[in-house]
N, C-alpha and C positions, 0 to 999 in steps of 0.2 A: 590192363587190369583183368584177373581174374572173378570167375566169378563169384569164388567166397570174400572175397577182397570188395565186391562190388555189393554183397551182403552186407557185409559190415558196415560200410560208409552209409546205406540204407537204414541199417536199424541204429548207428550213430545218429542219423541227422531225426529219424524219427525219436529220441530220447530229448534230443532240441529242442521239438514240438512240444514235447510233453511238459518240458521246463514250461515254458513261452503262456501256456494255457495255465497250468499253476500260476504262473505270477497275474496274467491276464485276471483270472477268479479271488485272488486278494487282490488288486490293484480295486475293481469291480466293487469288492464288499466294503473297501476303506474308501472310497468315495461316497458308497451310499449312507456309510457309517457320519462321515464329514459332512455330509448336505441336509441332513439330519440337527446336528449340535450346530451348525451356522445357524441352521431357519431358527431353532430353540432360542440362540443365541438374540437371533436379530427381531426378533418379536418382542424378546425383551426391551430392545432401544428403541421398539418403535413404540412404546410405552410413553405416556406426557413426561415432557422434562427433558427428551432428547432430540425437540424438533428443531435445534438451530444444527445438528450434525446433517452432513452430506449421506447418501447409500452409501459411496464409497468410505467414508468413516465409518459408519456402521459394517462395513460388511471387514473392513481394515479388524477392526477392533475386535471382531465376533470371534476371526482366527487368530489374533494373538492369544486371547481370551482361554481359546483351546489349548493350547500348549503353555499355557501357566500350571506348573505340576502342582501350584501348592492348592489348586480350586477342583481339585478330581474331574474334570473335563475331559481327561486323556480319558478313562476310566469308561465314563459317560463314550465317548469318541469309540472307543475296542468294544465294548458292549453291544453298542449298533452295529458297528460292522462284522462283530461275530455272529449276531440273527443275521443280517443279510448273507452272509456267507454259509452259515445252514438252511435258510430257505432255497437258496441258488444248488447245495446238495440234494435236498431232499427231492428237487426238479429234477437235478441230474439223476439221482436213482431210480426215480419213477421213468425217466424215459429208459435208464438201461431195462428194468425188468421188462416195460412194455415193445422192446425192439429186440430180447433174448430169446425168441423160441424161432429158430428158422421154417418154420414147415408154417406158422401165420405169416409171415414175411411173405410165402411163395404165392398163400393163398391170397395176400393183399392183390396179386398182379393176376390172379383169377389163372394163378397154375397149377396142373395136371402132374398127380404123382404117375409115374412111369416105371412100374412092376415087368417081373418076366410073364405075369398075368394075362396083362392089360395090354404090353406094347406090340400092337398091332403092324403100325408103319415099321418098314425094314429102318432106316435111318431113324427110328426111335429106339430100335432094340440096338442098332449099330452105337448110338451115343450111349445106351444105358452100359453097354460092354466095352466102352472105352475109359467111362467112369469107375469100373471095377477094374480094368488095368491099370487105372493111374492110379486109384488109390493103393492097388498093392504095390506100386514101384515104389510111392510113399510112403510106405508102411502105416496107414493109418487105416479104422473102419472107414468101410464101403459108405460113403452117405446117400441120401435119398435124392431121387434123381429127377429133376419138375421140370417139365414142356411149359413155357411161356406164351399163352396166345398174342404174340404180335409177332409183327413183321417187318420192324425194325431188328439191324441184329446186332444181339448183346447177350451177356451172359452174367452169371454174378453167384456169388457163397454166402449162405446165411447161416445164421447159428452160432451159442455162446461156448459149445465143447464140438471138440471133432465127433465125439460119438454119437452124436444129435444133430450134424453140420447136413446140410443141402446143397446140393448144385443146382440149379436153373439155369436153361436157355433159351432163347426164343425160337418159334418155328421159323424165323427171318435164319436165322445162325443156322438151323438145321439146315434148311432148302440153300442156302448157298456155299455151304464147307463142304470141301470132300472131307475124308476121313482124316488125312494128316492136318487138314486147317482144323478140325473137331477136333481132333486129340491135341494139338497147343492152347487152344482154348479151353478144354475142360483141365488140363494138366495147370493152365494158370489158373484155375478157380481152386484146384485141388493146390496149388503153392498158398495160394491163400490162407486157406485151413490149417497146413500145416505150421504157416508163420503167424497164425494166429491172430493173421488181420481179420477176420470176423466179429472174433469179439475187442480186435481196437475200435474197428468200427464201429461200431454198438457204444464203445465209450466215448468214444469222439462224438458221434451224433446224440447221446443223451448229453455230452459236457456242454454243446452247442446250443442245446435243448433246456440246458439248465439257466442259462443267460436270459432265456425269454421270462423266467419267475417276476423280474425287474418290473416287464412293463405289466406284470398282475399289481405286482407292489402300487405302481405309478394308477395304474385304474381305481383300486380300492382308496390311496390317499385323495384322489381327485371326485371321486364321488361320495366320501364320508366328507368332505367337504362341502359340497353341494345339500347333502342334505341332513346336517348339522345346525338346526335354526337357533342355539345359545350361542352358535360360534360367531366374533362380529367381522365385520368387514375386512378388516386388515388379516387375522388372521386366517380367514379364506384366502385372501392373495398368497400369504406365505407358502402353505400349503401345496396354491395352485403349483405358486414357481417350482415348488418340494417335487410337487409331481412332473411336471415338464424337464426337469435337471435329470431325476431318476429313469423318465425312460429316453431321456438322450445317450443316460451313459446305458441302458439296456442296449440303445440301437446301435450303437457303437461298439459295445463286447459282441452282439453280437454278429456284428460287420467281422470285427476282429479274428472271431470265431471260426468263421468261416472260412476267412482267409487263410487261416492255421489248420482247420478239419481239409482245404483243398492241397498244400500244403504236404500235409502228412499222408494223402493219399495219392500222390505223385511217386512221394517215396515208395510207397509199401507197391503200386502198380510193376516198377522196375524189380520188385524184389521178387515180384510173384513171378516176371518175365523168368528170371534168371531160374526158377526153381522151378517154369514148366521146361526149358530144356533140359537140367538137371533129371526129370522123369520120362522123358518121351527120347531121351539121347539124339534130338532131331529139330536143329533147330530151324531148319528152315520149313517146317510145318508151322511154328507161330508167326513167323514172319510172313509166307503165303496170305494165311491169315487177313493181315493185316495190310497188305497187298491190295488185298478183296475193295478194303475200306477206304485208301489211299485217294484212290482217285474221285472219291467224293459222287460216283453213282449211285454206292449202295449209303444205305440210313439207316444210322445207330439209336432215332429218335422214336420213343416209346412213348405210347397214347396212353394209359394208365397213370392217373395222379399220382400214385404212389412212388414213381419216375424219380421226382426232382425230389422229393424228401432221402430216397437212395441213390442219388445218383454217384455219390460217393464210393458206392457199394458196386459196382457196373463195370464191367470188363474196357469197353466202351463210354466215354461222355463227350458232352460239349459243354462251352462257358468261355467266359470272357477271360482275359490273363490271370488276371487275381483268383478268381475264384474256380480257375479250369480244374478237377478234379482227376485228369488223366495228364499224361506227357503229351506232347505233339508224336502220330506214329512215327513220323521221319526220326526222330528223335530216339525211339523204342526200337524200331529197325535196325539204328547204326548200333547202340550196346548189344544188342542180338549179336550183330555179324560179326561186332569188333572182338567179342569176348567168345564167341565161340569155334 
C-alpha cells in the first residue's frame, strides 16, 4: 500500500466516525425525548384507579401508548427529543468556539512563544527553523511556534484555520531529538494542519463535550424536584428515576464518545505519519523518533491538567485499549517502513 492509498483508507474510516457520532447524538436525543413521555405517561397510571396494574403494566402500556399515532404522543415524543438534541448542540458549539483559538490552547500548558526575537537556546532557534521548512514543503503559512515546559516528550497543533494554527513541543522533545527526529515530529504536527485534523479535533472534543449537557439536564430535573414543595410524593420519584435514566444514558454517550473521539484519532495519527514523510522526504527521521520512545525509558507523561482533556490532540498518548488515542509505536513503525 501506498501512501495516497494509505490516506484515503484514513480519511474513509474517519467519515465512519463521523456517521457513528451522528447516529450516536439522535440515538442520545430520542432516548431522552422517550423517558420523558414514559415518566408523563406513567404518573398518569400511577393516578387512583390504576392500583391493581403491575410497574411492568404500567410501564408496558405507557410505550404502546406512545406509538398510538391517532393520540399525538409521536408529536409529544419528537418535540422532546428535538430540545434535547439542540441543548446537546448548543454544548457542542460552545465547546468548539471555547477550544478554536490555538495560541490559548498553548497558553493553557503554560507555553512560550518562540520568535527569531526571543529564541535564545540554539535548539530553540534549530526547531523554530524546521518549523518554517516544513511549513514551506507544505505549502501552508509559517504557524506560531510554542516551547512547552515539561519534560515529558510530546508535541501537538492547535488552531481552527492553518493561518492561526501552532505548533508546540515540549523541552522533554527538544533535549532528546537530534534534528532529524525534530523534523519528523514537527513535519507530523505540520501533516496535521494540513489534513486538518486540528479543527476535527476541536469538533470531536466539543461533540464529546456536548454529551455531558445530559447530566446538567439530569441535575436540574433532580433538584427542581427536591425543592418543589406542591409536588407530591410520587411525583418526585418519577422525576428522581427521570433523572437517574438521563444521566445513565449521558454516561453512556459519553463513554461512547470517547470511544469514537479515540477511534478517529488513531486514524488521523497514521495520516499525519504518512504526511510528515511526504514533507521531510526522510522517513527514517520519524521513526528514529519513535525509537527514542520505544523502549519505554523516555516518558511521553505530561504534568499539566490540561494533558488529558488534549490528549487526543498529542503526538504522543497512553490509555487503555478502547480509549488509547494513539496506535501502538510498533504499529506506526512497520506502515513507516512498509510504505516507504
Amino acid at each position: 500500500m501506498d501512501f495516497r492509498e494509505h490516506q484515503d483508507n484514513a480519511k474513509k474510516n474517519s467519515r465512519i466516525i463521523w456517521i457513528l457520532y451522528v447516529l450516536l447524538l439522535l440515538v442520545s436525543s430520542f432516548l431522552i425525548g422517550w423517558t420523558f413521555v414514559v415518566g408523563l405517561n406513567l404518573a398518569e397510571l400511577y393516578q387512583p384507579g390504576y392500583e391493581q396494574y403491575s410497574f411492568w403494566d404500567k410501564f408496558s402500556s405507557s410505550n404502546i401508548y406512545i406509538f398510538n399515532s391517532k393520540n399525538g404522543q409521536l408529536e409529544i415524543l419528537a418535540g422532546f427529543s428535538a430540545i434535547a438534541f439542540i441543548v446537546q448542540g448548543l454544548t457542542t458549539a460552545a465547546g468548539f468556539f471555547k477550544k478554536s483559538n490555538g495560541h490559548k490552547v498553548a497558553l493553557a500548558f503554560n507555553g512560550e512563544l518562540v520568535t527569531e526575537d526571543n529564541a535564545d537556546e540554539l535548539g530553540a532557534k534549530q526547531a523554530l527553523n524546521i518549523v518554517t521548512e516544513q511549513a514551506l514543503a507544505a505549502s501552508i503559512p509559517t504557524p506560531s511556534f510554542y516551547l512547552i515546559p515539561e519534560e515529558g516528550i510530546n508535541a501537538f497543533a492547535a488552531g481552527k484555520k492553518a493561518e492561526n494554527a501552532i505548533v508546540a513541543i515540549t523541552h522533554g522533545a527538544l533535549k532528546n531529538f537530534n534534528r532529524a527526529e525534530l523534523s519528523g515530529v514537527i513535519a507530523h504536527e505540520i501533516g496535521h494542519i494540513v489534513n486538518q485534523d486540528i479543527k476535527l479535533n476541536i469538533q470531536i472534543s466539543a461533540f464529546v463535550f456536548g454529551f455531558t449537557a445530559l447530566f446538567f439536564l439530569a441535575r436540574f430535573i433532580f433538584y427542581s424536584a427536591i425543592h418543589n414543595r406542591r409536588m407530591d410524593a410520587r411525583a418526585k420519584l418519577a422525576m428522581f428515576a427521570a433523572a437517574i435514566i438521563i444521566a445513565i444514558i449521558g454516561m453512556l454517550t459519553v463513554w461512547m464518545g470517547r470511544i469514537l473521539q479515540a477511534a478517529m484519532s488513531r486514524q488521523r495519527e497514521y495520516l499525519a505519519d504518512a504526511s510528515a514523510v511526504q514533507f521531510t522526504r526522510y522517513p527514517e527521521g520519524l521513526v528514529q523518533a519513535f525509537e527514542v520512545l520505544k523502549n519505554g525509558k523516555k516518558s511521553t507523561k505530561m504534568e499539566n491538567p490540561s494533558s488529558k482533556e488534549y490528549a487526543h490532540a498529542m503526538m504522543f498518548g497512553i490509555g487503555g485499549e478502547l480509549f488509547a488515542t494513539h496506535p501502538p509505536l510498533d504499529e506506526r513503525i512497520k506502515r513507516i517502513q512498509n510504505n516507504s
